[in-house]
N, C-alpha and C positions, 0 to 999 in steps of 0.2 A: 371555417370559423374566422368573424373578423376583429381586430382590437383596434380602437382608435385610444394613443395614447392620453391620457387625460390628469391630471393630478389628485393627487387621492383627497377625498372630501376631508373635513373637520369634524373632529364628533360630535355628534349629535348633541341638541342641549339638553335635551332629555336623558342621553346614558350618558353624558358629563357630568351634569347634578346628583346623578344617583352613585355616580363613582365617589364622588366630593363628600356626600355623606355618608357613603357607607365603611371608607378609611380614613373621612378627619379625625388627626389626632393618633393615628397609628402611624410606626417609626417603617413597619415594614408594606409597601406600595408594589400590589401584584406587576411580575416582571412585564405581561403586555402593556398595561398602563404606561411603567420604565420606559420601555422600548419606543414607544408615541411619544411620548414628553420630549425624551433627552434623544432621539436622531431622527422625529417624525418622518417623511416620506423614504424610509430607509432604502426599499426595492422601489425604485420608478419603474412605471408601465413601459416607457419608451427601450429600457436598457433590453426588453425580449421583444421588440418591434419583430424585428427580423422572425420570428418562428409563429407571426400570428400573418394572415391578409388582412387587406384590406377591406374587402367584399366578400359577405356572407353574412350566418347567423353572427349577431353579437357576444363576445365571450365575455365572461369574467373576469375582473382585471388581473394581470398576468403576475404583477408586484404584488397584492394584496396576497394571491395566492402563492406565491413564493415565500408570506412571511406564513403564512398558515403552515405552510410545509415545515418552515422553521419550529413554529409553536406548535405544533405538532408532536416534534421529535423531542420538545423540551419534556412535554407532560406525558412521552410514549402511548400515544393515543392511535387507533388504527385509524383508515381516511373514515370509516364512519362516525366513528366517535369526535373526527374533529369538524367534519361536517356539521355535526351535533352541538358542541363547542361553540361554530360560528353562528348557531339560528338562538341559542339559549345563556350563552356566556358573556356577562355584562361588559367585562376587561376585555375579551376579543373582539366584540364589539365598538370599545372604545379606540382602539388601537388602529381595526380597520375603517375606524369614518364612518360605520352604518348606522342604519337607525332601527330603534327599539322593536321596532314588526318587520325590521326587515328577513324574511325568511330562511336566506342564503342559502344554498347550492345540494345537488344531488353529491351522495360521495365519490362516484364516479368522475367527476370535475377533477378531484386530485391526481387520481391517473393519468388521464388524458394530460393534463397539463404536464406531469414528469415527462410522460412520453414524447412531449413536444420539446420540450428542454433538449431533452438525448438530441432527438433529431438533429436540429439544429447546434449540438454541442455547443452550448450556452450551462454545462455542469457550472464550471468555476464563476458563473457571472453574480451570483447573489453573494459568494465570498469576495469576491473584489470589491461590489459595490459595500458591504459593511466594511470592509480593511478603508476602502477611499473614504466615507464617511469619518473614521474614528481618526483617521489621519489630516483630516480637514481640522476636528475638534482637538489637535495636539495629543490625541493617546496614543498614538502610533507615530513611528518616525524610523528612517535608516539610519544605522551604526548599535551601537550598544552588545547586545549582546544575546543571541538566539541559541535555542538548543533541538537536534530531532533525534526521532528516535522510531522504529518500525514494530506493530505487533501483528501476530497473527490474525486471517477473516477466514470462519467456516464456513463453506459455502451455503447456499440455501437448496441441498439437492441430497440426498442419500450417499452414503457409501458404500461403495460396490467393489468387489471382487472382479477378475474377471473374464469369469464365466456367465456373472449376472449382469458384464457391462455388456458384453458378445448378445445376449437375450433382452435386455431392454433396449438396445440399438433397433434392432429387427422390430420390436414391439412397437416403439415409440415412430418408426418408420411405417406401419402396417396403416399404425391411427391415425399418422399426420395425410397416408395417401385415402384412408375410408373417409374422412372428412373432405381432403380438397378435390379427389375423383373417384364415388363411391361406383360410378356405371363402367370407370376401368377395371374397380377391384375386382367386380363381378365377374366382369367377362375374362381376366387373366388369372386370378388366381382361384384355387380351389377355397373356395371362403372357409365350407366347415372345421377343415382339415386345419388350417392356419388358426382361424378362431380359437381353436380347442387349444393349440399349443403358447398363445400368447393371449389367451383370455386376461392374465392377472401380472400381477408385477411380478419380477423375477424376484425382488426381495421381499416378496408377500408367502410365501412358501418354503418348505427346508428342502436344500440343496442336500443329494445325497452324497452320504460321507466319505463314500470309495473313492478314490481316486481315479479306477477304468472306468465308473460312471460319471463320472465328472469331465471327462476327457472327451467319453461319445456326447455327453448334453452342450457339451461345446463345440465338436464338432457337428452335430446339428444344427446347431446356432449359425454356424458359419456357413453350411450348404444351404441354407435358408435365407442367408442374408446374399451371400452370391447371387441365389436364382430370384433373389428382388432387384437385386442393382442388375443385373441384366433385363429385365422382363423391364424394368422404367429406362431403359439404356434402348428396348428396341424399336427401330424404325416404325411398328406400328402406335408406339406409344406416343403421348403427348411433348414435344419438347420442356417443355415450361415446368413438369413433375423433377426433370433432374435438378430444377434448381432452390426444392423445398430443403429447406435449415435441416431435417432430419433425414432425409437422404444423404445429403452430404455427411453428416454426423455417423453414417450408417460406413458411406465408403470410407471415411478416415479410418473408422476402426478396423474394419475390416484388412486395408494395408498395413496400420500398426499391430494386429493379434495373427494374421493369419497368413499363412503360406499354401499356395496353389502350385499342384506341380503331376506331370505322367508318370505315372507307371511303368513294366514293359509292356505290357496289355495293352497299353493304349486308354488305359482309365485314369478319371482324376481324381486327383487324393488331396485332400483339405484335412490340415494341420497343422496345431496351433505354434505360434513362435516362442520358441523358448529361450533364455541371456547365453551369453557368449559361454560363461563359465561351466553352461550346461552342455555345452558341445549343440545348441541352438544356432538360428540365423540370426540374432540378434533384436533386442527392441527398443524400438524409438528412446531417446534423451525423455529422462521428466518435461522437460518443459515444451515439448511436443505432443507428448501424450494426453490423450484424452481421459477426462476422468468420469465424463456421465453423458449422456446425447441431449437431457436437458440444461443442461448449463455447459457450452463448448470454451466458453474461457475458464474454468477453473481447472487446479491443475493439484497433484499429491508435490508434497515437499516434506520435509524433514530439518530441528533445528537440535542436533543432538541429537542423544537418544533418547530423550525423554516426550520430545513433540515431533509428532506425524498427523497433517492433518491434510484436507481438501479444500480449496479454496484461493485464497488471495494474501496479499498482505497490505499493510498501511502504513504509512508515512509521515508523521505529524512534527510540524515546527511550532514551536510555540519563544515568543521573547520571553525575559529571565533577567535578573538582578544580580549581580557580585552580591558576595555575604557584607564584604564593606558597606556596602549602597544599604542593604536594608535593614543593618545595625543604627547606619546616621540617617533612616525617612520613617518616620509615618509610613504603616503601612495604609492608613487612612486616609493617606493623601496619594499615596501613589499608584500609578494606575494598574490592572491585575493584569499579568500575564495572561498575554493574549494570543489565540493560535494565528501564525500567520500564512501555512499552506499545510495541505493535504496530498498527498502523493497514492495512488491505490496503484496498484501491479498485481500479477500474478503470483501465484506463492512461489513460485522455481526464479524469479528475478534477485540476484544478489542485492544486498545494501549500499557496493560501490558503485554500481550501476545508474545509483539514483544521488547521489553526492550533486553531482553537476544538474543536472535534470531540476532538483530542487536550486538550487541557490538560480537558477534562470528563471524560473518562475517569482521566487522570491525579486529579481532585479526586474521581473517585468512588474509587479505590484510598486518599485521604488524601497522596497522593505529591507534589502540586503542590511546583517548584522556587521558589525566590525569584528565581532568572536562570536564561532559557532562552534557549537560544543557537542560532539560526536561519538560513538562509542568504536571501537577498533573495528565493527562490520563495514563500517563508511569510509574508513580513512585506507590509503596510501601517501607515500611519498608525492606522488604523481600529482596526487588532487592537493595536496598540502602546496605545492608551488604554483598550480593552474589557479588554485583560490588565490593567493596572493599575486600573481602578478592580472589576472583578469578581472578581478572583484576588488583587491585590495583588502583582502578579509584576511584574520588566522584563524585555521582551524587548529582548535584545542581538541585535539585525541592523539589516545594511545595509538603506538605505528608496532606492529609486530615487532618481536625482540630477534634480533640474528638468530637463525636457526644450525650454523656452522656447528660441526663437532665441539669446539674451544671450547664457544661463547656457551655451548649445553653444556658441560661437563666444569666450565671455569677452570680447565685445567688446559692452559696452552696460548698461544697467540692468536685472538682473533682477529675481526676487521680493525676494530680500534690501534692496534698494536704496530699497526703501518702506517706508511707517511706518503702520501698522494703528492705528486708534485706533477698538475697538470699541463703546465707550459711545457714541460719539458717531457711530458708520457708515461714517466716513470714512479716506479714502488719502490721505497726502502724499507727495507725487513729491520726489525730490533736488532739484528747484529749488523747491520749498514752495509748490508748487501741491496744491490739496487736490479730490478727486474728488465731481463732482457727482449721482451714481447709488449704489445699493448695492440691488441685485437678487438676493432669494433662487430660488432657480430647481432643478430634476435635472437631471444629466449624468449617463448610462449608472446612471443609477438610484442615486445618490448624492447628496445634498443638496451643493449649491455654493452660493457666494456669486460675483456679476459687480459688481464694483467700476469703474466707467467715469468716465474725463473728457473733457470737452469736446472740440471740434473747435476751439474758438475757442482755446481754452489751451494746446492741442498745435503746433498749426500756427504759431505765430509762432515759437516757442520754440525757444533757439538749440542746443539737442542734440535735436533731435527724431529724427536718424538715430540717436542711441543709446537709445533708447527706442521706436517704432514705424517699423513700414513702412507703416503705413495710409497712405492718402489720404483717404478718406473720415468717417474718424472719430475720436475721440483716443485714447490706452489703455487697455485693458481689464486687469482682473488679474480671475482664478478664482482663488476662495480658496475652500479646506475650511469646513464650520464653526470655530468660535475652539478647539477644546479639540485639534482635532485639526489644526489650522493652526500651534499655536504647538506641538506634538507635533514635528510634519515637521518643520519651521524647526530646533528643539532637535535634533533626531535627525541632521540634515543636518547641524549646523556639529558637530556634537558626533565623529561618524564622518569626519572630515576631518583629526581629531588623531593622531598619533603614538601618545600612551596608550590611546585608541580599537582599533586594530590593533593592540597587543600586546594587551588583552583580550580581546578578537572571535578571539584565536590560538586560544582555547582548544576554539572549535566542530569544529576538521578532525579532533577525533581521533574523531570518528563513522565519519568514513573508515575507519579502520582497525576497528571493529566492524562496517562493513558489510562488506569483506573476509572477515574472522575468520568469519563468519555463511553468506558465498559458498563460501567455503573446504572448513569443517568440515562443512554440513550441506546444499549448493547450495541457498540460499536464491532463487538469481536463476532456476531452472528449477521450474515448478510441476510436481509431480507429482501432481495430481488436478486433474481438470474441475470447473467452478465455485467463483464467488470464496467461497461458504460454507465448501468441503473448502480451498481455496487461502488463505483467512483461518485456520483451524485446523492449516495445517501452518505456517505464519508463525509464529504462537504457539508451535507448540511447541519451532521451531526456534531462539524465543527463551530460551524456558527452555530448550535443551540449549546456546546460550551460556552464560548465567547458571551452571549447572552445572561446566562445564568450569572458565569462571574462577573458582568459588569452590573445585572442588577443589585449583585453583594454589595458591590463598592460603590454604588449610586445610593443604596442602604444604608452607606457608614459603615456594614460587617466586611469585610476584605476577606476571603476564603484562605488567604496566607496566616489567617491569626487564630493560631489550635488552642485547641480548650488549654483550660490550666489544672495540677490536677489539687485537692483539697491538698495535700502534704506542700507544694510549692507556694501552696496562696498564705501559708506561716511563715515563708523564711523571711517576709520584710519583719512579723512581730519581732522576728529572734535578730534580728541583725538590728532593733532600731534601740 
């Protein structure tokens, strides 16, 4: 398929007069229409050059259908219905430049094109191009003040135990080889016998309730997937079969569930792996494990105890106002929080993981906040000084509170209660004993400092219960290095103040974009397999927020301004 880049036409006179007349005089102007007016050629053709040739059939233009993908996800429309959309709907029509009979496209076009997207990793290129548009028109700009925040993505695949992941491995391996070498299946495997056992989904059927039967259909499972990965493993086989997606899906599991091993007989014994605690061989880390052979990036996680699910997680910045700012603007004037990145990961990726990860993306956009505002998943010490001294940014979050004996029970001398004096290496204790040790050392792969004193200077000492429980030795303090020690210390007394929590107020209204986001376009349900399709629908369901609220406030209505309720719309009578 070939694209020659072109610029996207003007709309037609014919669905421009009909648009003119059919909303002159109405406050509210469908958001496609918006979207043409106020940033017309939003997605250019040229910006997906790259994942089109030059030479072949002619495609469709690659922008056009990137803003489709967009309006799309505004009005949750499936590709046929926006397909539909494009051959019968006046406003999409005016939006894309075509004309009144123009027919537009099989729904299949939608596909193909996302697929070409991925290919080419060109996911984040339709959000750049809106962020670089709206920052061209002054709505966007570095510094001020951004906030993110992560929710959970269910994946688009079943949930499976697994005994029924052990069985749809095998199965989904049978189907992918009757499909790509139905004259190998023939001649190596006994068809009928297989057929019978994996005719159906393993979550289409009740698993029996026993336990020793549940153990031997698993172990089935597993002498069955063995004697497939060898039979596509052996010299008479085709090379090019070991390299099918559900083969390999088949061998991962099979290393993470299952252990192979002799006898004295000289017979093998296949059996399943069970956790350490169980006096087992152990099993794979979550974020290794496989959770299903049709979707190999999603993974189980847990946030508490209340969420356990399969899938992914999400990552959303969006810019934000001090309460000051939007006491003294019009919110009619001022432009609506807008998202500035998307971050998609596996669900087993921590939140500090992605601190820096985000704010690089953000500095390759030019977007970087002067305050970002973060919930305690995201912050340490670490990143609180790495943002300041390589971004020049502060982050605003809570840093965990000392977890010492003291500082828990506030009965005793914590970190605070000593006096660091780093030129010189040493600790003074509140009775003005000074530490005789200063030990650079790792913990959990972190540079620390072990500040220790004596035994002799502990032990006599008439608060020694408020200070240690040792017996053996005198007190120890773990100290960060200096820049990030006096970091935490600052950050802890700092976030303990009244002023503190009314500024930190300003991060929850991500809450309500990550809603907005759930709502409008089911952000929290993926509907495509792998995090590459599952990171390109995140995106685009960023920009179809961005959209909605900017045609609020191109409206006049600004999505920042809540109803009022009848009892509040009295208090000017009574007060005037």
């Amino acid at each position: 398929m070939s694209m020659q880049p072109v610029p996207w036409p003007e709309p037609a006179p014919e669905v421009a007069t009909a648009i003119r007349a059919i909303y002159r005089g109405k406050r509210q102007v469908p958001l496609p229409v918006q979207v043409r007016d106020e940033l017309g050629e939003v997605f250019a053709d040229k910006a997906f050059a790259g994942a089109f040739g030059r030479e072949g059939r002619p495609g469709w233009s690659p922008g056009r259908l990137a803003l489709i993908t967009v309006l799309q996800r505004v009005d949750n429309l499936t590709d046929r219905q926006a397909a539909e959309a494009v051959a019968t709907d006046l406003t999409w029509k005016y939006a894309l430049g075509l004309s009144l009979d123009d027919p537009g496209f099989d729904a299949s076009v939608l596909s193909e094109f996302r697929s070409r997207v991925i290919a080419h990793e060109l996911e984040e290129k339709p959000l750049d191009l809106l962020l670089s548009a709206l920052q061209e028109r002054g709505l966007l700009a570095a510094g001020g003040q951004q906030r993110t925040d992560s929710t959970h993505v269910i994946s688009a695949v079943r949930d499976v135990n697994r005994v029924e992941l052990a069985g749809e491995c095998v199965r989904a391996a049978l189907e992918a080889l009757a499909v790509a070498a139905p004259g190998w299946v023939r001649q190596v495997l006994e068809v009928p016998g297989w057929a019978g056992r994996y005719e159906l989904r393993a979550d289409s059927w009740r698993m029996p309730t026993s336990k020793t039967k549940q153990e031997e259909l698993a172990r089935v499972y597993g002498a069955d997937g063995y004697a497939l990965v060898e039979a596509v493993y052996a010299p008479f086989s085709p090379t090019w079969l070991r390299h099918l997606p559900a083969i390999d899906a088949l061998r991962v599991m099979l290393i993470q569930h299952y252990v192979r091993s002799t006898d004295r007989r000289g017979r093998q014994v296949i059996k399943r792996r069970q956790d350490l605690a169980s006096g087992g061989e152990g099993l794979p880390p979550g974020r290794y494990r496989l959770a299903s052979p049709y979707d190999l990036d999603a993974r189980w996680a847990a946030k508490g105890s209340e969420l356990l699910w399969n899938g992914y997680k999400v990552h959303i910045s969006e810019t934000c106002h001090l309460a000051a700012d939007t006491r003294s603007t019009d919110p009619a004037m001022r432009p609506p929080n807008l998202i500035t990145n998307v971050a998609t990961t596996d669900a087993t990726v921590p939140d500090t993981a992605m601190t820096e990860v985000i704010h690089q993306h953000l500095a390759r956009r030019g977007l970087l906040p002067a305050e970002h505002y973060l919930d305690a998943g995201y912050s340490s010490a670490e990143l609180i000084v790495q943002a300041r001294e390589q971004h020049q940014m502060a982050l605003i979050t809570p840093l965990r509170s000392d977890n010492s004996v003291q500082a828990r029970t506030r009965n005793g001398y914590d970190r605070t209660a000593f006096t660091i004096d780093w030129e010189r290496r040493q600790v003074t204790c509140p009775q003005g004993q000074t530490s005789t040790s200063w030990t650079p050392c790792r913990q959990k792969e972190q540079p620390m400092i072990v500040a220790a004193f004596p035994l002799s200077t502990c032990r006599p000492c008439p608060v020694r219960n408020l200070c240690t429980s040792a017996q053996r030795s005198g007190r120890h303090l773990t100290l960060h290095p200096r820049a990030i020690q006096e970091t935490l210390d600052a950050a802890r007394a700092e976030q303990a103040t009244p002023a503190w929590h009314d500024r930190y107020a300003l991060r929850c209204g991500i809450e309500a974009t990550i809603h907005q986001a759930v709502t409008v376009t089911g952000l929290r349900r993926a509907r495509y397999r792998g995090i590459k399709k599952v990171r390109l629908e995140h995106i685009v369901c960023a920009i179809a927020v961005n959209l909605i609220r900017l045609d609020a406030w191109w409206n006049c209505h600004p999505l920042e301004r809540r109803r009022t309720s009848h009892l509040a719309r009295l208090e000017p009578a009574l007060t005037a």
